[in-house]
NUPA-617850 format. One line per field, with one value per residue: residue number from 1; x, y, z of N, C-alpha, C, O, CB in turn. Coordinates in steps of 0.001 Angstrom, whole numbers, plus 500000, padded with zeros to 6 digits. Glycine has a CB too. Layout:
<rs>
pos: (NUM,...)
n_u: (X,...)
n_v: (Y,...)
n_w: (Z,...)
ca_u: (X,...)
ca_v: (Y,...)
ca_w: (Z,...)
c_u: (X,...)
c_v: (Y,...)
c_w: (Z,...)
o_u: (X,...)
o_v: (Y,...)
o_w: (Z,...)
cb_u: (X,...)
cb_v: (Y,...)
cb_w: (Z,...)
</rs>
This chain:
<rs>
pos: (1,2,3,4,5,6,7,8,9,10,11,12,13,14,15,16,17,18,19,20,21,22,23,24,25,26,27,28,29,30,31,32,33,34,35,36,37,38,39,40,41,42,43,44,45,46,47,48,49,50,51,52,53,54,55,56,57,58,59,60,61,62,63,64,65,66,67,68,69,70,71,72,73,74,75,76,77,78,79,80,81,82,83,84,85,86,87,88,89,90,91,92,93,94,95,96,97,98,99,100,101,102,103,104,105,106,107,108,109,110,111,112,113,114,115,116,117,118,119,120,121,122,123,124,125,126,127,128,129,130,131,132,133,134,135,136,137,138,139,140,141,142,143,144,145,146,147,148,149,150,151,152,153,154,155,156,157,158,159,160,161,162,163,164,165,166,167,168,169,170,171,172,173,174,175,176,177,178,179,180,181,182,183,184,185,186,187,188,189,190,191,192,193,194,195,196,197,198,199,200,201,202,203,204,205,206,207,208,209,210,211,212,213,214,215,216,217,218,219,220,221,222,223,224,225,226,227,228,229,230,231,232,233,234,235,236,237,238,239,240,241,242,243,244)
n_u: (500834,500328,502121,501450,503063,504175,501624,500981,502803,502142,499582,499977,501195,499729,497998,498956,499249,499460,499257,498097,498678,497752,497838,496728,495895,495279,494988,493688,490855,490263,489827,486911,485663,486876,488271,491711,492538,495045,497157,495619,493084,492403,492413,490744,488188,490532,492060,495057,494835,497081,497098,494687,494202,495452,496245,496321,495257,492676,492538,492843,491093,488388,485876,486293,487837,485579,483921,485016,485128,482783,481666,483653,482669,479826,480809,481837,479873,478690,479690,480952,481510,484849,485544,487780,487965,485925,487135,489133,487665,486597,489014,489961,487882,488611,490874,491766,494463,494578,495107,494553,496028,495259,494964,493529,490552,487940,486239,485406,486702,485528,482677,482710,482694,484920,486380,488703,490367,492875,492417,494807,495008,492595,488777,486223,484013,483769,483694,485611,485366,487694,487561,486889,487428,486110,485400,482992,480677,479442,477618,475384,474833,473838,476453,477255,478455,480182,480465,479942,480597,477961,478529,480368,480616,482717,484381,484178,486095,486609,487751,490183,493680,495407,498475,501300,500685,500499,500077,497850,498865,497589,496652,499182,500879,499137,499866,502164,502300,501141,502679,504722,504566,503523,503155,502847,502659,500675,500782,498583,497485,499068,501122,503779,505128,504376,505406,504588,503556,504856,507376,506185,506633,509035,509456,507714,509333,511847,510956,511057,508692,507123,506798,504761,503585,501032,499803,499141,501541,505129,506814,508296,508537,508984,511357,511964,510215,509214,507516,506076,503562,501500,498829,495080,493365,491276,491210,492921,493368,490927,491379,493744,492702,491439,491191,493251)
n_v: (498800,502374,504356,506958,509324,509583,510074,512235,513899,513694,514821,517147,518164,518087,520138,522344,522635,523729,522861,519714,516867,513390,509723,507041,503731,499796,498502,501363,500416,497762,497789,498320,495884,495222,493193,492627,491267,490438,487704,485098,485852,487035,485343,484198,482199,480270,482424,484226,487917,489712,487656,488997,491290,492445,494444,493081,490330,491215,491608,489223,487800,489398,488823,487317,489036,491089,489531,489114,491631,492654,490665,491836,494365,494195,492809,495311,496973,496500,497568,500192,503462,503805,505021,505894,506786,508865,510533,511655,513128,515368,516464,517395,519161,521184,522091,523919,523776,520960,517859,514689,511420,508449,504992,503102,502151,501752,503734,504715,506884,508946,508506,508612,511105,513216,515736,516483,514910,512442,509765,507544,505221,504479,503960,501847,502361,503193,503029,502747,503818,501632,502394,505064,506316,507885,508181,507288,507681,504571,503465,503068,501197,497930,496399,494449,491821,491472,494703,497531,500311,502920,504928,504719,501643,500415,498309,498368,498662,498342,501479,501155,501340,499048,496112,497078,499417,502899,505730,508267,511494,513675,512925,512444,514712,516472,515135,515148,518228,518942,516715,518091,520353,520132,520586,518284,514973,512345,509310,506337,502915,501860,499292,500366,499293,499414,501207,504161,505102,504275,505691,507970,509436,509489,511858,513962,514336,514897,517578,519125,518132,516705,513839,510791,507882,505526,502420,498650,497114,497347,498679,499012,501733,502481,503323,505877,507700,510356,509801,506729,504750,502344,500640,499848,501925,502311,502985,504527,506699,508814,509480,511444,513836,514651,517029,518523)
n_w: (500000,499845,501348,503586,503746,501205,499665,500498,499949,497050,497023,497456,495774,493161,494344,494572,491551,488385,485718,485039,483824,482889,482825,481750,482329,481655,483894,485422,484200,485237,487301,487260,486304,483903,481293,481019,478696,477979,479026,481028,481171,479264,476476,473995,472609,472438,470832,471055,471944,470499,468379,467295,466853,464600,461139,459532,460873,460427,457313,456475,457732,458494,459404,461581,463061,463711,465191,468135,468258,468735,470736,472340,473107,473927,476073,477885,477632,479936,481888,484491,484938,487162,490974,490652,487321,487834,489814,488561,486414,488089,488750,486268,485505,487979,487270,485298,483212,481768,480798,479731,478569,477661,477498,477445,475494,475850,476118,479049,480508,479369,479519,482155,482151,481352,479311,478325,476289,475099,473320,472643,471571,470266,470067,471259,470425,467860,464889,462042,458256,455662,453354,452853,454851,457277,460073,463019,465168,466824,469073,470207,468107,466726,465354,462456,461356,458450,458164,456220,454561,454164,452841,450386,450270,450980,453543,457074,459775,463471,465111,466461,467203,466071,466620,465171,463599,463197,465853,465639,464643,465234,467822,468984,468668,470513,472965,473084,473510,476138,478088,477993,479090,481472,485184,487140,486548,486539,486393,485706,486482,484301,482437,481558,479692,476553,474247,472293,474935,476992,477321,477753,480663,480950,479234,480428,482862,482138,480962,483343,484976,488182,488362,489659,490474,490352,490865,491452,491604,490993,488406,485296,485001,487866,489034,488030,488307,490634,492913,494006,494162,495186,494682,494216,491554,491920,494540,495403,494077,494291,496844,496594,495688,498105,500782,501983)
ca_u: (500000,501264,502750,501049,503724,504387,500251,500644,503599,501224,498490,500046,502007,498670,497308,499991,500020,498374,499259,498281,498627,496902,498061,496338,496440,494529,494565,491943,489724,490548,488843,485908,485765,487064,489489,492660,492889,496075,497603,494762,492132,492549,491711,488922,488505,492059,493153,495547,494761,498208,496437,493731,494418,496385,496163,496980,494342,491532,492867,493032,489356,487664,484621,486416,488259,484119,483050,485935,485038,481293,481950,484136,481826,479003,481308,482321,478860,477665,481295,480588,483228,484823,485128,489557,487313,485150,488077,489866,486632,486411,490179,490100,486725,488672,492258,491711,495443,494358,494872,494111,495774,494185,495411,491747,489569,486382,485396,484960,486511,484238,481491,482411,482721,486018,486550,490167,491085,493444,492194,495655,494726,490675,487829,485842,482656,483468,483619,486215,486160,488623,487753,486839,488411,485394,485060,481461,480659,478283,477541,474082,473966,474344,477365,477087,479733,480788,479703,480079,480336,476986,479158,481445,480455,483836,484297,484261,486809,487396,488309,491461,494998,496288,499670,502004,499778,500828,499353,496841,499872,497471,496603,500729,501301,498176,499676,503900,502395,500485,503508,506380,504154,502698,503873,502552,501831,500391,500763,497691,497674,499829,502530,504927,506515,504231,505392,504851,503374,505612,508319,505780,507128,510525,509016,507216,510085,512890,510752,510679,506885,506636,505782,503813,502529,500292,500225,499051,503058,506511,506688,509503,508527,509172,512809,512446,509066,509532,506233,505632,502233,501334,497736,494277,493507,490108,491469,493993,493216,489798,492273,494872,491914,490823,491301,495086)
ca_v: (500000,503687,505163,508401,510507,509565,510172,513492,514616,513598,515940,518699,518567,518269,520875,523254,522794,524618,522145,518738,515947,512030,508567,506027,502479,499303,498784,501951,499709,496532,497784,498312,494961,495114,492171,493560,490933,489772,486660,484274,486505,487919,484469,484124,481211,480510,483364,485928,489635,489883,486984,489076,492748,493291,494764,491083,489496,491812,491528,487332,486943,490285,488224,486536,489996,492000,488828,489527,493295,492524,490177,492913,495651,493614,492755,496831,497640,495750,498107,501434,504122,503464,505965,507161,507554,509861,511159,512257,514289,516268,516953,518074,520499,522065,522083,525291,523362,519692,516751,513067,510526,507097,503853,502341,501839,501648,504619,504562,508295,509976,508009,509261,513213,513497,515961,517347,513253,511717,508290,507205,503956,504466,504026,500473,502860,504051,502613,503557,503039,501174,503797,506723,506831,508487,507684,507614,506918,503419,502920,502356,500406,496821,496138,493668,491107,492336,495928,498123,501549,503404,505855,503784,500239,499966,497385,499047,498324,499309,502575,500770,501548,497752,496169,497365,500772,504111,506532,509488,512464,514845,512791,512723,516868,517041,514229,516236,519157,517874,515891,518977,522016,519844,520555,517058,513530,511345,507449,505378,501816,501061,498623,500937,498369,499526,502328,505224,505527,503602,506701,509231,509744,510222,513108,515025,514450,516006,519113,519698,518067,516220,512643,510326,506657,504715,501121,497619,496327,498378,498755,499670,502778,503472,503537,506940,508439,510769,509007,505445,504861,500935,500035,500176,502868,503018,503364,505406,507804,509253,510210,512317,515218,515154,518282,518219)
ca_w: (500000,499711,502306,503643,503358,500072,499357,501096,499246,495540,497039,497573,494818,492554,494936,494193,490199,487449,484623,485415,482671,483431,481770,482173,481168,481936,485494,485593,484222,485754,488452,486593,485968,482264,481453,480105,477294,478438,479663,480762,480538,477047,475912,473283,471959,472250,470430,471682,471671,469680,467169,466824,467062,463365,460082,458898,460882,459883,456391,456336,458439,459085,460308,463015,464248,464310,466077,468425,468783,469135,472063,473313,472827,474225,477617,477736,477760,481633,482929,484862,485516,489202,491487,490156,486761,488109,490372,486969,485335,488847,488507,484966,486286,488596,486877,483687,481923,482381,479574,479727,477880,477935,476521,477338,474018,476382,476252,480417,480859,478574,480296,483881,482165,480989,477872,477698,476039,473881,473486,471641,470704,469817,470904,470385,469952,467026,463514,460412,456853,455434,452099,452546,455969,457701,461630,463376,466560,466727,470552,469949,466967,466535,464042,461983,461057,457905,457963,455368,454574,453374,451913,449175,450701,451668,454675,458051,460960,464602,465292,467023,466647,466095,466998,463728,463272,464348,466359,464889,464666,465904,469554,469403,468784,471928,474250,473547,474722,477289,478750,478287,479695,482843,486216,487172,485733,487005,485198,486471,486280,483500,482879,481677,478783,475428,473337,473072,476334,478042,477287,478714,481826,480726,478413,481237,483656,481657,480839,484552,485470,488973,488185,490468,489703,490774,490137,491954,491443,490868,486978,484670,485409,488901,489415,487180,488769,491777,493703,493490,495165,495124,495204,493580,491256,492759,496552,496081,493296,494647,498009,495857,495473,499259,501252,502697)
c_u: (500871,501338,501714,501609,503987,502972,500189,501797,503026,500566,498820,500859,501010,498226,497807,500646,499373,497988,499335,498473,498165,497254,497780,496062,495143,494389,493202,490618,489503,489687,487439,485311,485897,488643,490928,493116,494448,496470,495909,493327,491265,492438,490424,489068,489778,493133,493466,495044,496079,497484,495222,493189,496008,495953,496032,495681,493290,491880,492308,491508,489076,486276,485285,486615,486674,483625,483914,485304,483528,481273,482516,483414,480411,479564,481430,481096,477942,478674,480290,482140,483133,484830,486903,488799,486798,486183,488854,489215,486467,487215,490656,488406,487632,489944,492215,493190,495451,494269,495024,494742,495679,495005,494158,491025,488181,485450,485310,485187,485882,482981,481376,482605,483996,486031,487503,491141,492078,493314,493118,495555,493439,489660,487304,484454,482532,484354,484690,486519,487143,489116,487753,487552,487885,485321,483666,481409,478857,477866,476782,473453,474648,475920,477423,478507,480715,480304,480484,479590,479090,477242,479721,481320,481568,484167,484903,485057,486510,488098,489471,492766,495465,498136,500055,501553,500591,500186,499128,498144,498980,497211,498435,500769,500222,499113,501512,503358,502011,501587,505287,505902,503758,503805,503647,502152,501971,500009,499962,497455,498204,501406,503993,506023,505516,504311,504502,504798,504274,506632,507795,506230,508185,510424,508874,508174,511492,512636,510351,509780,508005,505771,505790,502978,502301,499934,499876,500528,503648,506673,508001,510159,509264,510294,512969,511639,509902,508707,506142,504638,501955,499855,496716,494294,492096,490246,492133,493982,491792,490902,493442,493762,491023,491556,492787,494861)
c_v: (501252,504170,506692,509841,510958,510019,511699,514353,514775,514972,516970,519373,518850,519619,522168,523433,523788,524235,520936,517672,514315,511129,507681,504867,501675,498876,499783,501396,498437,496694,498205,496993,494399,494492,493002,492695,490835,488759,485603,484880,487192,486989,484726,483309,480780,481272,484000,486952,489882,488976,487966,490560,493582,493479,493173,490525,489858,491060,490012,486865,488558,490323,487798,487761,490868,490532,488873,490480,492790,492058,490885,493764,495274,493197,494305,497218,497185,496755,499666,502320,503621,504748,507092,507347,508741,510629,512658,513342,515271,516811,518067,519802,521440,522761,522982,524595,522155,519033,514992,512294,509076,505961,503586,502655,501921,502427,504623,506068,508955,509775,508646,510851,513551,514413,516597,515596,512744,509945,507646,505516,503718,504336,502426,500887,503243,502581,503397,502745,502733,502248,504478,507364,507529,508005,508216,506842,505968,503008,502282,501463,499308,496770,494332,492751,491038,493855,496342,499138,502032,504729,505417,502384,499671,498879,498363,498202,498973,500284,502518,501036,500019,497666,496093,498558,501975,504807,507856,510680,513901,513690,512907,514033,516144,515992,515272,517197,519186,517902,517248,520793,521412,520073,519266,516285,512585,509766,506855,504352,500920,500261,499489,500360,498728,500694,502710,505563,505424,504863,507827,510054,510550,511362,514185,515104,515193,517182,519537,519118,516954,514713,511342,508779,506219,503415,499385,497051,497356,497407,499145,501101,503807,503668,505430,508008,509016,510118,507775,504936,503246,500993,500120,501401,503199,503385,504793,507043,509223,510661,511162,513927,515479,516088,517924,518513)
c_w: (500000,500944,502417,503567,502244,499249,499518,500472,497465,496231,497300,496433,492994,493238,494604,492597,489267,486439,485112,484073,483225,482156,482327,481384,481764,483060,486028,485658,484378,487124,488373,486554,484151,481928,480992,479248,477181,479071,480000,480960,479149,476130,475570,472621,471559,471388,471020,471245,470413,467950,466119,465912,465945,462662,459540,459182,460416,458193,455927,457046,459009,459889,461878,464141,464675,465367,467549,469487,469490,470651,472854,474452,473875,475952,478702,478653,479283,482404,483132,485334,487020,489851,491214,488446,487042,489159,489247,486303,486578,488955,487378,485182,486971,488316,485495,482958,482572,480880,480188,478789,478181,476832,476439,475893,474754,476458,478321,481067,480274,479389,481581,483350,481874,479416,477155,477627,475146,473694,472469,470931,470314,470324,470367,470473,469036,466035,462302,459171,456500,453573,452153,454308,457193,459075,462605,464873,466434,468285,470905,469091,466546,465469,463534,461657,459982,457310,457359,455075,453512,452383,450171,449423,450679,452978,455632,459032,462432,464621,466023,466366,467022,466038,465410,462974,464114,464654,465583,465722,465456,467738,470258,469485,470486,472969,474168,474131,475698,478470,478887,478944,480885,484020,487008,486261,486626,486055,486681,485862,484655,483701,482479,480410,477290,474777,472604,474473,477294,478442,478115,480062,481820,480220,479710,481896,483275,481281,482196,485311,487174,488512,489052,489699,490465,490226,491338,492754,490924,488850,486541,484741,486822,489594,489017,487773,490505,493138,493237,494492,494738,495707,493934,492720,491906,493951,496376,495267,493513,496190,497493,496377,496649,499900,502147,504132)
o_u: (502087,500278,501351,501089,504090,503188,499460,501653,503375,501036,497991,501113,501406,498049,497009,501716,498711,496951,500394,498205,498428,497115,498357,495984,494175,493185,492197,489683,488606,489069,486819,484123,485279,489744,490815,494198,494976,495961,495140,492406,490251,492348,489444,490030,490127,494333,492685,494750,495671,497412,494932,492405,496884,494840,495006,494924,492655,491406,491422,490959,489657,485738,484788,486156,486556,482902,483089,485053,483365,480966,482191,483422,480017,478792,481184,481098,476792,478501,479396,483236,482216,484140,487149,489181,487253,485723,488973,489794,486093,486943,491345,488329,487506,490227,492811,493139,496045,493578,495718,494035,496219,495469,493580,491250,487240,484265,484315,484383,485552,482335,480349,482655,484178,485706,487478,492036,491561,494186,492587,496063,493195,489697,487777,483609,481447,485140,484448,487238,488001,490148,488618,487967,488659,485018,483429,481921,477729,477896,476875,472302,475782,475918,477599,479598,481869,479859,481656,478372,479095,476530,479362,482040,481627,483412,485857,484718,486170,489224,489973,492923,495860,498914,499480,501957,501101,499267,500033,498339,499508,497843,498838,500667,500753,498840,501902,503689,502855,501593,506339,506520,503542,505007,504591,501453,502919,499097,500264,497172,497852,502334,505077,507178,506099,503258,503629,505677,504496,506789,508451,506064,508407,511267,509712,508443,512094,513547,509368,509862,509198,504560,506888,502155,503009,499760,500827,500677,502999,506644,508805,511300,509735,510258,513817,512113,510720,509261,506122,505004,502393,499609,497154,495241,491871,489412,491934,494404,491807,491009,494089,494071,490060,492751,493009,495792)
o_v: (501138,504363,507339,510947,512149,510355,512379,515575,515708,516078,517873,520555,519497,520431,523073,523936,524697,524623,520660,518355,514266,511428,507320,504839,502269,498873,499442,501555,497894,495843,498434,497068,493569,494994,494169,493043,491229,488869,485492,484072,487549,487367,485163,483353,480905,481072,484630,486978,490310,489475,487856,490833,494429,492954,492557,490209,488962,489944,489836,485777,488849,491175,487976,487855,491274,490778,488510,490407,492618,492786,490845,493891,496193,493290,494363,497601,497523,496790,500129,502003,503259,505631,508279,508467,509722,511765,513883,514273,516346,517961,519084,521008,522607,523811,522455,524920,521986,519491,514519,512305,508710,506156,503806,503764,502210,502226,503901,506565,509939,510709,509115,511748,514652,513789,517087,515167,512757,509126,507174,505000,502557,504779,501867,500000,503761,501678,504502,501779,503512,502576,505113,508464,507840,506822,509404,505848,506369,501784,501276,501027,499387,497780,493328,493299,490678,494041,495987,499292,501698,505300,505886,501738,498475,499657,499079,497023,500156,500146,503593,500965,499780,498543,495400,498748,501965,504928,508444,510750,514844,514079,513245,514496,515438,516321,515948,517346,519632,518657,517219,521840,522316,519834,519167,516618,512127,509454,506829,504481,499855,500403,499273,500717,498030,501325,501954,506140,506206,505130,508504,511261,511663,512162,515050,516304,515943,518000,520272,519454,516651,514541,510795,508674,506228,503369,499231,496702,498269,496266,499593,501554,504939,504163,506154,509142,508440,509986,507637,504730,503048,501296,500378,502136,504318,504126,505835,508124,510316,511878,511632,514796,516240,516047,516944,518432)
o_w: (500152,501538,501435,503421,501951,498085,498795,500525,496742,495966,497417,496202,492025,492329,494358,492253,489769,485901,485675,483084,484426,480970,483353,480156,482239,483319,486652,486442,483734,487763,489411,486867,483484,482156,480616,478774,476141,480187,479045,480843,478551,474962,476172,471855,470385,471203,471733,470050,469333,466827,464928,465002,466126,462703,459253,458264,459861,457981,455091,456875,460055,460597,462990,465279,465831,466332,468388,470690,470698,471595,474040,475676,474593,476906,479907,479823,479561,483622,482423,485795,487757,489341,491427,488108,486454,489271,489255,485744,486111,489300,487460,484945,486602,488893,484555,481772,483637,479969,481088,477781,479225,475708,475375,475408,474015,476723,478265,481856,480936,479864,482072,484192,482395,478407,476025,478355,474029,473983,471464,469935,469986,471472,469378,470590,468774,466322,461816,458914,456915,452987,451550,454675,458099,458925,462824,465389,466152,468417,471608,469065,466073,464766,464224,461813,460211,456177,457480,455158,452327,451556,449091,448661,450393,453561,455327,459140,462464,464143,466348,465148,468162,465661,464571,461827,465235,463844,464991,466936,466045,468720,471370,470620,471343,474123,475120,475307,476475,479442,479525,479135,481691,483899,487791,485304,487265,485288,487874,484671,484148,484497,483022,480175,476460,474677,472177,475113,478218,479633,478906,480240,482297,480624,479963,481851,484043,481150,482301,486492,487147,488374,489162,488789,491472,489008,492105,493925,490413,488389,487358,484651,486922,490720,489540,487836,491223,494229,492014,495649,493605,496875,492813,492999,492367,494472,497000,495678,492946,496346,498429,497192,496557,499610,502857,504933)
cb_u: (499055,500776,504468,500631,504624,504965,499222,500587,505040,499889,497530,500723,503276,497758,497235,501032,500112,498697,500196,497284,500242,494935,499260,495513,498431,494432,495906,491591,489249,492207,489327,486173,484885,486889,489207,493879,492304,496422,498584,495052,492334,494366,491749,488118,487929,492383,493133,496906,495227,499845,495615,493118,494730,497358,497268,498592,494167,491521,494150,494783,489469,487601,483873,487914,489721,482483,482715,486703,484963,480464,482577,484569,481388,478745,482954,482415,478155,477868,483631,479393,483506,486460,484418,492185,486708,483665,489090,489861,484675,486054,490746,489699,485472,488413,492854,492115,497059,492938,496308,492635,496420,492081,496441,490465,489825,486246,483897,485842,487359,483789,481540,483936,482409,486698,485692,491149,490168,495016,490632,497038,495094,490171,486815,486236,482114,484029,482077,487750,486171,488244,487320,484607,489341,484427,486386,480175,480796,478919,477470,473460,473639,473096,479155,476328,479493,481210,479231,480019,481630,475964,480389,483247,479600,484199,485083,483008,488116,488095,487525,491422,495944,495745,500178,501772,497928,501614,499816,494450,500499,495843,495758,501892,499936,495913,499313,505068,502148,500270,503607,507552,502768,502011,503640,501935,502486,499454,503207,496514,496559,499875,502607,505368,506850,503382,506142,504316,502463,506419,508629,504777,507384,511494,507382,506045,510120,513533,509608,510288,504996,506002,505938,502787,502794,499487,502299,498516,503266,508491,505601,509285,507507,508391,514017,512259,507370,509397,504771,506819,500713,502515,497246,493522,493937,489059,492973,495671,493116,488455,493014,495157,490969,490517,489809,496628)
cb_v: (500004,504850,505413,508442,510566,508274,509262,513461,513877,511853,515849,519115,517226,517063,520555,522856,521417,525759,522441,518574,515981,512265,508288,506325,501513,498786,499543,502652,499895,496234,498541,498811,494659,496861,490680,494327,492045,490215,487356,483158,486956,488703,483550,485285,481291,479585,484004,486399,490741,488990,485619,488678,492791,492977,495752,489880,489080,493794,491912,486466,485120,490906,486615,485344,491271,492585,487211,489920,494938,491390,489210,493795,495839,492584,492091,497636,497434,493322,498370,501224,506305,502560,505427,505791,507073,509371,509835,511123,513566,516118,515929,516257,519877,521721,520469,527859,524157,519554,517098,512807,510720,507503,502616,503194,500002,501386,504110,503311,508933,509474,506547,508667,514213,512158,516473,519080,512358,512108,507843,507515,502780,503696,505481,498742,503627,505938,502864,504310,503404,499392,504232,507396,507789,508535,508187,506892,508462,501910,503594,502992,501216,496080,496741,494144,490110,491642,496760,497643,502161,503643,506283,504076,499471,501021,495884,499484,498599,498877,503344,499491,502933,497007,495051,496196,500602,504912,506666,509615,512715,516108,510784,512237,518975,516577,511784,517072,519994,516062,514071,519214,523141,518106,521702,516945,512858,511893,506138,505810,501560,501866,497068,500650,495913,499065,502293,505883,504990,502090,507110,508933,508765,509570,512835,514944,513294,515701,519566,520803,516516,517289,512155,511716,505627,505281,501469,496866,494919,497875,499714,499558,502632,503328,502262,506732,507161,512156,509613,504434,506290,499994,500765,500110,503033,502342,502002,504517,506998,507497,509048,511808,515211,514212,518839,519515)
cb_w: (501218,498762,501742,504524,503747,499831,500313,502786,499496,495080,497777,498965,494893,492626,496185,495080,489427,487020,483706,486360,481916,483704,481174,482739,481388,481341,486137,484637,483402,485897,489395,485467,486723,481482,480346,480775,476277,478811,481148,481495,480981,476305,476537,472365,471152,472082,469650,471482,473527,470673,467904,467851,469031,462728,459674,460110,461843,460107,456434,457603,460307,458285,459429,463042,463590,462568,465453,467354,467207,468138,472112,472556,470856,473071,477453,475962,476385,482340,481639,486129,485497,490028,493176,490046,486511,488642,490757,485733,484529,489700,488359,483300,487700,489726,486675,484325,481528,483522,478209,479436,477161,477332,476911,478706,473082,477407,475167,481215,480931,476776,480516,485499,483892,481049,477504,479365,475633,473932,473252,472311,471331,469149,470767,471045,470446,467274,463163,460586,455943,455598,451281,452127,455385,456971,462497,462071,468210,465833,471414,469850,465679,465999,464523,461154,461110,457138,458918,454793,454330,454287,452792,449301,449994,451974,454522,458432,460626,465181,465760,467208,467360,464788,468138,462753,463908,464250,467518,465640,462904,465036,470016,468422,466752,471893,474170,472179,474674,476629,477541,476097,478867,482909,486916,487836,484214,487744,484578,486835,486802,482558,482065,483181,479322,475246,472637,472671,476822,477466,475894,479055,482447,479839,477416,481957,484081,480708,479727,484399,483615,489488,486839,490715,488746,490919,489765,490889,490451,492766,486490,483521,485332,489739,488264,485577,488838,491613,493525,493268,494697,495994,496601,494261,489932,492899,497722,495878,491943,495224,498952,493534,494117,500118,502143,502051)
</rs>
């Protein structure tokens, strides 16, 4: 568990910023109850997430990867933000130079009120042509198994950034400045080992910022971080923004 001094040196150091910045990974929503599709959870029908989650595999069976998403999408949808979600959108309320970036695809900070986001790897609410390139948000509407665009009847994908894809250049420009103007960052429950993100830290911390993680287990990360807070993100992240 975190130490209170070490808890009480985060909050005042949030308390005392003006530019905060937030990275968060899948742990956030692990306590949601949203698998993280890793190791023996991330089993689906004995495919890996890595099996499933490429250009390649879409390409070679685009039925199997929407039946995939669907099942996802369809698990996603029973999850509620926790209470370091909703911690985060009261933070960014009260914080005028506040940014978010999110590994999560779930959509779960938008849901609890979040709207200064970079969701760098996508959303799995939203839909993009594979032609015309157009992106729509589907939250409400079934998707079909091979859906297709009503524009050019192009075949429609996940709005996911898959492994061998790079990240949308503008959530990069928003997440550099983000990470080299913040006087804090805070990294919440990620592992710390998938690029880009993984580097984040190092970014904010050489332009000066104050950075602070939070984390179940000691990560790659926290030899480098000034705070290393060990626990829930729902315990411990709600207590950052209580009154000192």
């Amino acid at each position: 568990m975190a130490s209170g001094s070490n808890l009480g040196i985060v909050k005042q150091r949030l308390a005392a910023a003006r530019r905060i910045t937030v990275l968060t990974g899948a742990g956030i929503s692990a306590d949601s109850g949203v698998p993280t599709f890793r190791g023996a959870d991330g089993l689906w029908r004995n495919y890996r997430v890595e099996d499933l989650a490429t250009p390649e595999a879409f390409q070679r069976d685009p039925r199997l990867v929407w039946e995939w998403y669907n099942w996802r999408r369809e698990l996603i949808a029973t999850k509620q933000p926790n209470e370091a979600h909703k911690a985060i959108a009261k933070l960014e309320r009260r914080c005028p130079d506040f940014w978010l970036i999110t590994q999560n695809v779930d959509g779960l900070h938008r849901d609890a009120g979040s709207q200064k986001v970079s969701e760098i790897h996508g959303n799995i609410w939203k839909i993009r042509c594979t032609g015309c390139g157009v992106v729509e948000d589907n939250r409400d509407v079934p998707v079909p198994l091979l859906p297709s665009c009503p524009r050019c009847e192009a075949l429609l994908r996940p709005h996911i950034v898959w492994f061998g894809e790079s990240l949308c250049t503008v959530d990069l420009d928003s997440c550099s400045r983000a990470l080299q103007h913040c006087d804090v960052l805070l990294v919440i429950g990620t592992s710390g080992v998938v690029y880009p993100a993984a580097g984040f830290a190092s970014v904010a911390k050489e332009a000066g910022a104050f950075v602070a993680e939070i984390n179940p287990d000691s990560t790659p990360q926290s030899s480098l971080v000034d705070v290393s807070l060990q626990g829930r993100a729902k315990d411990l992240v709600p207590l950052l923004f209580d009154p000192i």
